[in-house]
Structure formats: C-alpha cells, structure tokens
C-alpha positions as CSV (number, residue, x, y, z in Angstrom):
1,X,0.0,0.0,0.0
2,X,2.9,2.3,0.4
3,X,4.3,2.0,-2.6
4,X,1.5,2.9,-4.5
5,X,0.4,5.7,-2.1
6,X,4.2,6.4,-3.4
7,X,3.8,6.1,-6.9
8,X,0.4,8.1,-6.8
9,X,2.2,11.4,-5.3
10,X,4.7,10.8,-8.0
11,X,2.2,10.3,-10.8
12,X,0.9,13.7,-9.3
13,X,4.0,16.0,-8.7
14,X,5.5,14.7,-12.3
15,X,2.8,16.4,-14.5
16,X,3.3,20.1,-12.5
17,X,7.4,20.1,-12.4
18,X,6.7,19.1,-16.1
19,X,3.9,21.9,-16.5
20,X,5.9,24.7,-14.8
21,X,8.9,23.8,-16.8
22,X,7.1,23.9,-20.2
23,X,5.2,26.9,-19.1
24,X,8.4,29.1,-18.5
25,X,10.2,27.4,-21.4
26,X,7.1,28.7,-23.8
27,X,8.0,32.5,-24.5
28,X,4.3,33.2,-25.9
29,X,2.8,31.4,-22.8
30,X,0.9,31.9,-20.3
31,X,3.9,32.1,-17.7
32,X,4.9,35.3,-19.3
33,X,1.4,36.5,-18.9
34,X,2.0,38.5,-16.1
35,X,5.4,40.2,-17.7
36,X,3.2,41.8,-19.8
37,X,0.8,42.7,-17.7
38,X,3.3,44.5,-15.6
39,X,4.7,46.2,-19.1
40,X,0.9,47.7,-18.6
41,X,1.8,49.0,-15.1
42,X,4.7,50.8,-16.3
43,X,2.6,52.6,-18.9
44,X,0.5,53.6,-16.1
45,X,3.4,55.6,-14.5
46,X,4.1,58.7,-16.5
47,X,7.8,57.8,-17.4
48,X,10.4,60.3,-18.4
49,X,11.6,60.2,-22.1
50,X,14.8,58.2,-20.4
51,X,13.2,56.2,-18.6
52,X,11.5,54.5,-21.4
53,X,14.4,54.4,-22.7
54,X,16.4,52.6,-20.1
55,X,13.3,50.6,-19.6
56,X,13.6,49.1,-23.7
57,X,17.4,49.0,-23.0
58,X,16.6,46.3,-20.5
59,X,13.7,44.8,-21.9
60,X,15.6,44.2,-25.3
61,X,18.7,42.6,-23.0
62,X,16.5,40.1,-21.0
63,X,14.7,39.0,-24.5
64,X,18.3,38.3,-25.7
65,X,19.4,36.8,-22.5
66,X,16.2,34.6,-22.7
67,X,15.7,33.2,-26.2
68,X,20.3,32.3,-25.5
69,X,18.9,30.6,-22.4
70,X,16.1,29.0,-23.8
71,X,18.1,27.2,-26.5
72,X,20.8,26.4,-24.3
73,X,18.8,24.9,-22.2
74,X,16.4,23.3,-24.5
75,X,18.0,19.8,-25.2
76,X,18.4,19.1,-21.4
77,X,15.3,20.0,-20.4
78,X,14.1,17.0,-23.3
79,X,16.4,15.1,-21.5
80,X,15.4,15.4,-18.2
81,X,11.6,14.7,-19.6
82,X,12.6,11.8,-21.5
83,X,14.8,10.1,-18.2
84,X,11.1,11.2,-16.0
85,X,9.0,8.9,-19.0
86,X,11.3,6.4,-18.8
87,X,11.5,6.6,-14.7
88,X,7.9,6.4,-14.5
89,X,7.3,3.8,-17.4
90,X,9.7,1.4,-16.0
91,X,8.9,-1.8,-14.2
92,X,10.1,-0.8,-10.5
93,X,9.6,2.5,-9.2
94,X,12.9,4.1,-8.4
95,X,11.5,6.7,-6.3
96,X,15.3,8.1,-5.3
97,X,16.0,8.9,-9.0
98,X,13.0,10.4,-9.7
99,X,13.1,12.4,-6.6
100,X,17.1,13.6,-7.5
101,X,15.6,14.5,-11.3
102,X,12.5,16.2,-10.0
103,X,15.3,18.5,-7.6
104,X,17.3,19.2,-10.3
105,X,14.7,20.4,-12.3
106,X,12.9,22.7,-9.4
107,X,15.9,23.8,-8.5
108,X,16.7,24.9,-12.5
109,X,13.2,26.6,-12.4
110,X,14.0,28.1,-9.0
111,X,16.9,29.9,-10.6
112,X,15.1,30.9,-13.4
113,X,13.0,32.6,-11.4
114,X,15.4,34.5,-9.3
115,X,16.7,35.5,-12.7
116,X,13.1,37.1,-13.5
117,X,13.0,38.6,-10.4
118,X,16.7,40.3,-10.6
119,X,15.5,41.4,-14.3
120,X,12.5,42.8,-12.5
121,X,14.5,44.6,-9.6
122,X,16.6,46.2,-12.7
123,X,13.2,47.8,-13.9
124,X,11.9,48.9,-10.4
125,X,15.4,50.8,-9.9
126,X,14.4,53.0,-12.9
127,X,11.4,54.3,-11.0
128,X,11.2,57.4,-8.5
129,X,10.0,56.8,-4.9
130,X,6.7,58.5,-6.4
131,X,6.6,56.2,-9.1
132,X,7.3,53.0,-7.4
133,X,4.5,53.9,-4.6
134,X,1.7,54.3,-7.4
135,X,3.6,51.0,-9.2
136,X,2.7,48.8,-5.6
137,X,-0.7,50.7,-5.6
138,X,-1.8,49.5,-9.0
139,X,-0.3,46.1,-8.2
140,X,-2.1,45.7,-5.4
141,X,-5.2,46.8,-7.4
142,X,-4.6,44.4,-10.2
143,X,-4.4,41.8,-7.8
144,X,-8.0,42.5,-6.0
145,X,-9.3,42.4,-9.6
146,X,-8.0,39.0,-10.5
147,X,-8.8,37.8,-7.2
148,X,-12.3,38.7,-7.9
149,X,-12.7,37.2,-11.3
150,X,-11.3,34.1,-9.4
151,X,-14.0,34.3,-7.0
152,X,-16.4,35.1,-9.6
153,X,-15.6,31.7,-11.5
154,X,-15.0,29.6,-8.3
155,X,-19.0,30.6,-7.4
C-alpha cells in the first residue's frame, strides 16, 4: 500500500514540475502573462523620455538573455523529460532517482526565477520613490481584480 500511495504522489507531482517547466520554457505562454501585464503597469506611470528608454534597454537585453537561455537549455530539459518517461514507465519505481531528477529540475526553475526577479528589480530601480508607490498601488489593485474574477468563477 505504500508504494502505490508512493507512486500516486509521484504520478501527481510529475505532471506540474513538467507543466511549470514547459510553461516558463514557452516565450508566448501563459507564464509570461504577467510580464506583460506589468509592461501595462509601467505605462501607467508617467515615465520620463529616459526612462523608457532605459526601460527598452533592459527589456531588449532580457529578451536576448532569454531566447540564448532557452536554446541552451532546450535539449536538457528534453532530456530530463525523457529520463522522468522512462522513470515512470519502468517496471520498479525508483522513487530516489526520480526524486534527484524532479530536484534538479525545481531547482533549474528556481533559478530561473530568481533570474526574472533580478530582471525585474533592474526595472523597479528605474522608477522614483513617487513612481514606485503608485507602481505597488496599481499592483495591489490588479491583484484585488483578478482575485475577484477568481471568485467570480469559483461561485
């Protein structure tokens, strides 16, 4: 009974590391859904001239740094799907295995995130004190609205 109480969490947690994964490897995803979405906040902010400026400076560098990243990291992350099919297709569960390949790749999308996040720090720094107060004011109202639709749909 263990074991397949085992292989059941497995069979769960493979599909969403494999679902995060694809969704931040996808550039025209959903995962970058909320990049643009905070591209919207920014227009909301009255810029100076320069700070647009600054602002496409770093957008353009993170696009670059992203598709080189992407396609570097491409042909492992088929890798590491194909090793989890074959993990979970094979006759004995190796649970340790697929525990050290499911690490390896949170850890991968960990640090792509903290990658997104220092990108995202870069763009905050642009901002004035005024600017980044009305930036965490419409943030916080963007959030009450999707928390409503979510309400909305869950009811």
């Amino acid at each position: 009974m263990k074991i397949f109480k085992k292989t059941m969490m497995m069979a769960i947690a493979v599909p969403m590391v494999l679902g995060s994964m694809s969704v931040m490897a996808a550039p025209n995803s959903h995962g970058m859904k909320g990049h643009h979405g905070e591209l919207g906040l920014f227009k909301q902010l009255e810029l100076t001239d320069t700070q647009k400026a600054e602002m496409k400076t770093l957008r353009e560098k993170d696009r670059e740094a992203m598709k080189a990243e992407r396609q570097a990291n491409r042909s492992e992350m088929q890798a590491d799907h194909k090793a989890l099919d074959k993990l979970v297709l094979a006759d004995n569960f190796d649970e340790q295995a697929v525990s050290q390949l499911v690490d390896r790749m949170s850890e991968k999308q960990a640090e792509h995130r903290v990658e997104r996040l220092k990108q995202r720090h870069q763009m905050l720094n642009i901002l004035t004190p005024e600017q980044k107060a009305k930036y965490v004011e419409l943030k916080q109202q963007h959030a009450e609205k999707r928390f409503m639709k979510l309400e909305k749909k869950t009811h």
